[in-house]
N, C-alpha and C positions, 0 to 999 in steps of 0.2 A: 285534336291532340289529347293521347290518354296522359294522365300527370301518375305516379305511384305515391305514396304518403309522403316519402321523402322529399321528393321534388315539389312538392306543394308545398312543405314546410321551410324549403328553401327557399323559394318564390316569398310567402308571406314575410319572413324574415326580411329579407332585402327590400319588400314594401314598405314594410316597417322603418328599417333603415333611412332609405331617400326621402322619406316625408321630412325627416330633421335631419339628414347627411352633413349639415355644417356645423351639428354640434360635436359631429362624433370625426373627428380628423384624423385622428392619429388611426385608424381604419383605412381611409383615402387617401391618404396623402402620399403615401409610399408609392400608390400606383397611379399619380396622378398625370404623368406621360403615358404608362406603360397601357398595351390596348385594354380597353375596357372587357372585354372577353376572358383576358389572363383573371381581370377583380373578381368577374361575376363567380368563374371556377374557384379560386384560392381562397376568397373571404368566403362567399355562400354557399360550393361547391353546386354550383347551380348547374344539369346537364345539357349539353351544346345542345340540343333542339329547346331549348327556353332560351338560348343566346339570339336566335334570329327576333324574335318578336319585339324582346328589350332595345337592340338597335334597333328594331324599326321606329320605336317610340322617340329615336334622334334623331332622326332623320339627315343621319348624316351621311353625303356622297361620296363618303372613305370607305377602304374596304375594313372588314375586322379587324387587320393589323394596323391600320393605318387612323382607328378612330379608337381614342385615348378617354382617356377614365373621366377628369375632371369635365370637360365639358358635355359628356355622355352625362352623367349624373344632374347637374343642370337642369339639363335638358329634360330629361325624366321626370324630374321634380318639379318643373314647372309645368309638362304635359299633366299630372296629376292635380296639384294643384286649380288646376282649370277646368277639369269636370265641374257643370256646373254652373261655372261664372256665366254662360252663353246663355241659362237655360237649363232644363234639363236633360244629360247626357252628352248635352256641346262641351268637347274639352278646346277647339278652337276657332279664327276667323280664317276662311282662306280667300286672299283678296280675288278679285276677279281678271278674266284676260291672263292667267299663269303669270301673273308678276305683281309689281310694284307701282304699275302707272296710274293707279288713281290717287296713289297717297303722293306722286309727281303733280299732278292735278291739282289734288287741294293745296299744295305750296303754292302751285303757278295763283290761284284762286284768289289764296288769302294775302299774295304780296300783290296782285291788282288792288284788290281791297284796299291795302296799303297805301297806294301809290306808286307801286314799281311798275316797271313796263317791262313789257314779256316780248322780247326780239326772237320772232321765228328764222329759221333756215340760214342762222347765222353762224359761225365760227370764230375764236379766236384767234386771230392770226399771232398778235404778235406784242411784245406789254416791254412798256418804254419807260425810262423817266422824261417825261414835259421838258422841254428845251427852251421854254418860253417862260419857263419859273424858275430856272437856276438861280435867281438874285433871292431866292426868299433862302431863309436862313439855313446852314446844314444840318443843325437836330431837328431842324420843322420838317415834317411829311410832305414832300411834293405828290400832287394827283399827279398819277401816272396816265400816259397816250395810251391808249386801247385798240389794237388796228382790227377791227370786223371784215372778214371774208365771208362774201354771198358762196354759198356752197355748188349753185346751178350755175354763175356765171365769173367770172374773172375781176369780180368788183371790190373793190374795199373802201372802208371808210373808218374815220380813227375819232372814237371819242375821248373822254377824260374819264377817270372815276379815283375817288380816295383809295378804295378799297376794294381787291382784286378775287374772288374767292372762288375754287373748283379742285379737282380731283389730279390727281398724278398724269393722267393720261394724257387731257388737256390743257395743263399749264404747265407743266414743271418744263417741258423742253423752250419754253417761252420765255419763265421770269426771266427777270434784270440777272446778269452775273454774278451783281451782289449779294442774289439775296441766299441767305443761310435755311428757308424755310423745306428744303424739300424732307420730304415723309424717307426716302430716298437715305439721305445721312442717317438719321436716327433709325430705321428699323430694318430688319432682315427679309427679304420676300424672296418667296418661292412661286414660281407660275402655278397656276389652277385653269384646268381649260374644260368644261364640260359640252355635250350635245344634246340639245331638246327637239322636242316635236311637238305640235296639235297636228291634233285629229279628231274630225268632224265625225260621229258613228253613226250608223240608222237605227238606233233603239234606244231606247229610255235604260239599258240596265239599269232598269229597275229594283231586282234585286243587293242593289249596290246601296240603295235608299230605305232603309227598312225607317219604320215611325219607331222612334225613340221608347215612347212616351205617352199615354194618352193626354191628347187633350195641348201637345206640343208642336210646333212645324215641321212639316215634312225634309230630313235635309237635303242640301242641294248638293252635298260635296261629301264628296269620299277620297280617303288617302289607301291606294293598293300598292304595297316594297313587294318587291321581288329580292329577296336577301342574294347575298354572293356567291357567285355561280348557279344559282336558282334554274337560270335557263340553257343551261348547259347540257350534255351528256356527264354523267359521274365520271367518267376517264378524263376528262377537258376540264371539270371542277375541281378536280382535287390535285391536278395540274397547276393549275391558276388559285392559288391562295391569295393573290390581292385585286381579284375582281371585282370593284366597286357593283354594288345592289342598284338596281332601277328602282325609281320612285314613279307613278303613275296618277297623277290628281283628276280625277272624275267629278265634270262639273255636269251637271241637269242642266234640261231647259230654264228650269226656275230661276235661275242665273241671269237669263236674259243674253247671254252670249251664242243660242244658236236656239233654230226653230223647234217647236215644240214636236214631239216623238223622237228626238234627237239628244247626243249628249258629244260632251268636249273631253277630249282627254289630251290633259300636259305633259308628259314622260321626260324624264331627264337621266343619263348616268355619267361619270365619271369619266368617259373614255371619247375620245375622239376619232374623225377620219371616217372610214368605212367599217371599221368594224362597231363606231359607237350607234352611227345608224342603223347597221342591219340587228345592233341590239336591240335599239327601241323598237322597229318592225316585229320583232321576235317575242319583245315584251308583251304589246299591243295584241297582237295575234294571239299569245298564250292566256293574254287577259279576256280577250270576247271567245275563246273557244269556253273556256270556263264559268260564263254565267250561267250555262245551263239555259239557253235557249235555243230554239228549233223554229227555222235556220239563223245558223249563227249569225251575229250582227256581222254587217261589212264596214269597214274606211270610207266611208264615199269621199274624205279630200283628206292631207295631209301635208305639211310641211318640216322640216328640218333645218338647225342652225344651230354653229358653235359659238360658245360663249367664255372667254376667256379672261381673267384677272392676276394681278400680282394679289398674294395674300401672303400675311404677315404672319411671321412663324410666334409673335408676340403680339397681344392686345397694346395699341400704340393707344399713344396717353396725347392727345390731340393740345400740343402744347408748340408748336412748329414754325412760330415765330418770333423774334425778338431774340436771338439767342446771344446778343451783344458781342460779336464778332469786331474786331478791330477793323474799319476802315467801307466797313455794310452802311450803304446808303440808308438814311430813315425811309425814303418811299421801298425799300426793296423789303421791309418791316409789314408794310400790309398787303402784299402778298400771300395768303391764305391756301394753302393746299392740303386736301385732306389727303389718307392712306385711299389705298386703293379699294373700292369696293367690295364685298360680299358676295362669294356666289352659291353662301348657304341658304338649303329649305327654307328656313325659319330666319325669319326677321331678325336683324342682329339689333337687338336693342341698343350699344353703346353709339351708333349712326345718333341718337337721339343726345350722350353726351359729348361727342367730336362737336354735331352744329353747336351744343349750347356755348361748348369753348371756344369757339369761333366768334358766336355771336357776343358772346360777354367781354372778349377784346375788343368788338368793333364798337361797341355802346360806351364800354369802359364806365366810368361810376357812374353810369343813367343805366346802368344791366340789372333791372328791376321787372320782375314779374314774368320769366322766359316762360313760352307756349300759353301765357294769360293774354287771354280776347278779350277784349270789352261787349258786353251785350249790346249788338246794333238794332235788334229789333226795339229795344227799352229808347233808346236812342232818337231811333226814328217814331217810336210814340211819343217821347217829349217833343221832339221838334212842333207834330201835327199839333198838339195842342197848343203851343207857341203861335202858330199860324191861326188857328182860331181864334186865339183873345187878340 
């Protein structure tokens, strides 16, 4: 991309800008629903071929119209911010397997540790008040009945717990009638349904890996957007102005997720059914014809799956029980349901203040030191010497 003096001036400008974008509001805030596209033209007069690049740096799975100013700038600002922290020229970490499941893992991990117990291939069926503690007083908390459903076979079984806690999808049609907590009353949702892929490739694109850096690690992860209507005919693009962008994560062997000469690629866009698949084939294919090697890489495996959430048209303030309703049982009170999940690129950091307000209900004045570990290896070296003398 050639830039002319003007357009580079713009550009620096607006860099300038987003590194302190919170000090300067009365610039943003006007546009702070309105797309992020309308800001970049009317504040920096920035030309549409430098629009595609800046949303990409959001990674958001809207289309142009449909991805707004404030959390565009965020997002930007924190992607900058981050050159660096990794290393040098690492502006991020992209977890492994195209998801989430290892920071799943290290919870399952660190509440063994604990002392919790990790129930596989179970279900909840179904969340009672105990029929056996009604004599205990009516502000006291009764432990609630728990019914567990085995998933493979027709089995259940029903334990007790004080305290109930999970996600819209799997409790809310369950709690007690009493209870006031669902995410449900308090906030607005709109469905979000997206369609992903892997795909296993026969080459290292390589060229996807350049070294940073002397003297730095090779990386293992590349992020390839295909902006809006990218892979279109222009007749079909300019048709569809709210064609959400594909996003493409290229993992290397280095990764450890597939054999070496090989690489992973996670695709995801916006659109579902048949046309979100034969996007991502379309993606995928325009992505390995383009590394410029001879013969092009091929798929050797592939899969596809839609992934669908309620999202909140508002950051919900995880605050979703106790709402002192006339005549709400105290057990239908620790019932804990959070909003619905995230089906954004980037890690929604507030997932980190929902648990903590969850968990600081459930500790109540013992809610001291949230995500502090105790050093167990210090731990288990005092013990060993304990055993010696």
């Amino acid at each position: 991309m050639t830039l002319d003096v003007r357009a580079k001036r713009s550009l620096m400008k607006f860099l300038r800008f987003v590194a302190n974008y919170k000090d300067q509001s009365e610039m943003w805030e006007p546009y702070r629903s309105k797309p992020f596209s309308a800001f970049l033209t009317e504040q920096f007069r920035l030309p549409p071929a430098l629009h595609d690049p800046l949303l990409a740096l959001t990674l958001s799975p809207s289309s142009p119209q449909e991805t707004s100013t404030e959390p565009s700038l965020v997002k930007v600002a924190r992607h900058l911010r981050s050159i660096g922290v990794f290393g040098p020229g690492f502006g991020a970490v992209i977890p492994k397997w195209g998801g989430l499941a290892e920071i799943a893992q290290v919870a399952c991990r660190a509440g063994a540790v604990g002392g919790a117990v990790c129930v596989l291939n179970r279900g909840v069926d179904g969340i009672e008040d105990n029929p056996t503690l009604k004599s205990l007083p009516d502000d006291e908390p009764k432990p609630l009945s728990v019914r567990l459903r085995d998933k493979s076979v027709a089995d259940t079984e029903t334990v007790t717990a004080e305290w109930v806690v999970g996600d819209e999808n799997n409790l809310l049609p369950l709690a007690p009638t009493q209870s006031s907590v669902s995410a449900s009353s308090t906030f607005s949702f709109s469905e979000l349904a997206v369609t992903r892929s892997m795909s296993i490739v026969s080459s290292t694109l390589a060229t996807l890996f350049p070294a940073i850096a002397e003297g730095v690690p090779q990386p293992a992860g590349a992020v390839v957007v295909f902006p809006s209507g990218n892979l279109f005919s222009p007749d079909r693009a300019q048709g569809e102005s709210l064609l959400p962008p594909v996003h493409a994560f290229v993992h290397s062997s280095d990764t450890g997720e597939c054999p070496g000469g090989q690489c992973v690629i996670y695709a995801s866009t916006a659109t579902t059914g048949l046309e979100g698949s034969e996007t991502l084939d379309k993606a995928v294919a325009r992505l390995l014809q383009n590394v410029g090697e001879n013969p092009t890489p091929q798929v050797l495996w592939s899969m596809r799956y839609e992934q669908s959430s309620s999202v909140p048209r508002a950051l919900p303030q995880m605050s979703t029980a106790g709402t002192g309703n006339s005549g709400q049982s105290a057990s239908a009170d620790h019932v804990l349901i959070f909003p619905p999940s995230s089906l954004d690129l980037v890690f929604d950091d507030s997932i980190l203040q929902r648990v903590r307000s969850v968990w600081e209900k459930i500790m109540g004045a013992e809610a001291e030191g949230f995500m502090t570990f105790e050093d167990r290896e210090g731990m288990g070296m005092e013990a060993e010497g304990e055993d010696q003398d």
